[in-house]
C-alpha positions as CSV (number, residue, x, y, z in Angstrom):
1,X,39.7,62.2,4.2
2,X,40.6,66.0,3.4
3,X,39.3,65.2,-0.2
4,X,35.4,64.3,1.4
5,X,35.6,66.7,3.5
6,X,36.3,69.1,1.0
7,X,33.4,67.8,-0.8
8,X,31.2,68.0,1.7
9,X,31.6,71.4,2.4
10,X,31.5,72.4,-1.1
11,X,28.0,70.3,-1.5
12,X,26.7,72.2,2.1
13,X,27.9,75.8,0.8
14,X,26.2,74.8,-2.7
15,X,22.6,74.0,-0.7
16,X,22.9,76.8,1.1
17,X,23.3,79.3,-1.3
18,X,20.6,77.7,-3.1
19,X,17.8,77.5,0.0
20,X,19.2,81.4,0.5
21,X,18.5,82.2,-3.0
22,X,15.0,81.2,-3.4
23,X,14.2,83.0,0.5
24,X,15.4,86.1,-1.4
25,X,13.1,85.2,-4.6
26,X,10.2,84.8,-2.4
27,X,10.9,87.7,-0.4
28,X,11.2,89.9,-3.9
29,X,7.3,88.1,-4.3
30,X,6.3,89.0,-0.8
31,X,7.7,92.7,-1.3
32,X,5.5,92.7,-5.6
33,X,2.3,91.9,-3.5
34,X,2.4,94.6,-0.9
35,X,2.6,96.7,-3.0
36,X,0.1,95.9,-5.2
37,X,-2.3,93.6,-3.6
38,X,-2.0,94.0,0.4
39,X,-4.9,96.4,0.4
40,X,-7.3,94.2,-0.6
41,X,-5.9,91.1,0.1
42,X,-3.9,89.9,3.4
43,X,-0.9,88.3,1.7
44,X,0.7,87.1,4.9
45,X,0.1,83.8,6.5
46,X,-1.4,85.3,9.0
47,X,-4.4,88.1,9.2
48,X,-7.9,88.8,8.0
49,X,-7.8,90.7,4.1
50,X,-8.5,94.5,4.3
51,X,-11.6,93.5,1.9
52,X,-13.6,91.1,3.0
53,X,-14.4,90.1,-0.2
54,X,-10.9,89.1,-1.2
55,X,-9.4,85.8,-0.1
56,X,-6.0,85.9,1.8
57,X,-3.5,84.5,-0.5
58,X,-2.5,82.1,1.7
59,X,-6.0,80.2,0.6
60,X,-5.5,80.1,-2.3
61,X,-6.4,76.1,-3.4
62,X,-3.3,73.9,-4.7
63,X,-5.3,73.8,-8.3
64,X,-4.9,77.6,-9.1
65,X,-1.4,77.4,-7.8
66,X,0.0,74.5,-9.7
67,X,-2.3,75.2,-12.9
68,X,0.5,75.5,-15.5
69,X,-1.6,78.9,-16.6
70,X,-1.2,80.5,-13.9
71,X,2.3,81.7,-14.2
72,X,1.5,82.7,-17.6
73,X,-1.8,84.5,-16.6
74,X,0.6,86.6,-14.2
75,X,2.6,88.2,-17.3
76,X,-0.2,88.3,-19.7
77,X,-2.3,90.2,-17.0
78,X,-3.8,88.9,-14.1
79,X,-7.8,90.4,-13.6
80,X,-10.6,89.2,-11.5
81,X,-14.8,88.9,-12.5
82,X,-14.6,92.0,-9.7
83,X,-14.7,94.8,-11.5
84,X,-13.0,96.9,-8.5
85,X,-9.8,94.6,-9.2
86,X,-7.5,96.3,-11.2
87,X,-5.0,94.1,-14.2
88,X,-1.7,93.5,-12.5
89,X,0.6,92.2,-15.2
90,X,4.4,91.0,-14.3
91,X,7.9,90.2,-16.3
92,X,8.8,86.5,-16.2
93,X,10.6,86.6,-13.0
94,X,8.5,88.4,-10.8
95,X,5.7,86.3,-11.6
96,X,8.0,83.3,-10.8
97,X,8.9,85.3,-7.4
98,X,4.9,86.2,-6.6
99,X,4.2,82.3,-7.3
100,X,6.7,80.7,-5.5
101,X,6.0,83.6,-2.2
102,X,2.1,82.0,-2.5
103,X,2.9,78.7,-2.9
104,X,5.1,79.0,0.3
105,X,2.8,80.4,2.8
106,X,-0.5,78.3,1.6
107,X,-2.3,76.9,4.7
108,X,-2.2,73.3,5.0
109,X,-6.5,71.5,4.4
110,X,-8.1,71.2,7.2
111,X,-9.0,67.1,7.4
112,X,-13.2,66.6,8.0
113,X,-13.8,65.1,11.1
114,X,-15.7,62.4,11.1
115,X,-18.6,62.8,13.7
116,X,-17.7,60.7,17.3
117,X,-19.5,57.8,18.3
């Protein structure tokens, strides 16, 4: 009995440390976009962007997300067609962090409604 226990505990402390790890990876994301993106863009999951022109991160669609490019776009040097939008460019692991921050706070589709009868 000690034994599972033992296990248990060691399994719970091991997924714990984990789920805390990637809250402080995302946080480290959260912290790289205020810095360089909050003001244009509301990178919160709440709040309108400072320019109205850019999109809140946290609309950003699933496709650009999960594109296998994108990570690699954020170290080769991320730019926009605006040409007010400076190049931000990050090492491997802040991109990671930025990424897995946006993915985090994305807001969930809105289902149509199909008109009532």
């Amino acid at each position: 009995m000690m034994r599972c226990l033992l296990i248990v505990s060691t399994i719970g402390l091991w997924s714990s440390t984990c789920a805390h790890a990637l809250d402080e990876e995302q946080q480290h994301g959260k912290e790289l976009l205020q810095k360089m993106c909050a003001h244009c863009h509301s990178v919160g999951r709440t709040g309108a962007s400072p320019n109205r022109q850019a999109p809140p991160f946290r609309s950003f669609n699933e496709t650009k997300l999960y594109d296998s490019d994108f990570l690699q776009r954020l170290q080769d040097g991320y730019s926009s067609i605006h040409p007010v939008m400076p190049t931000f460019r990050f090492n491997r692991d802040d991109a990671e962090a930025v990424l897995n921050y946006m993915k985090s706070i994305q807001e969930t589709p809105k289902l149509k409604q199909s008109p009532q009868r």
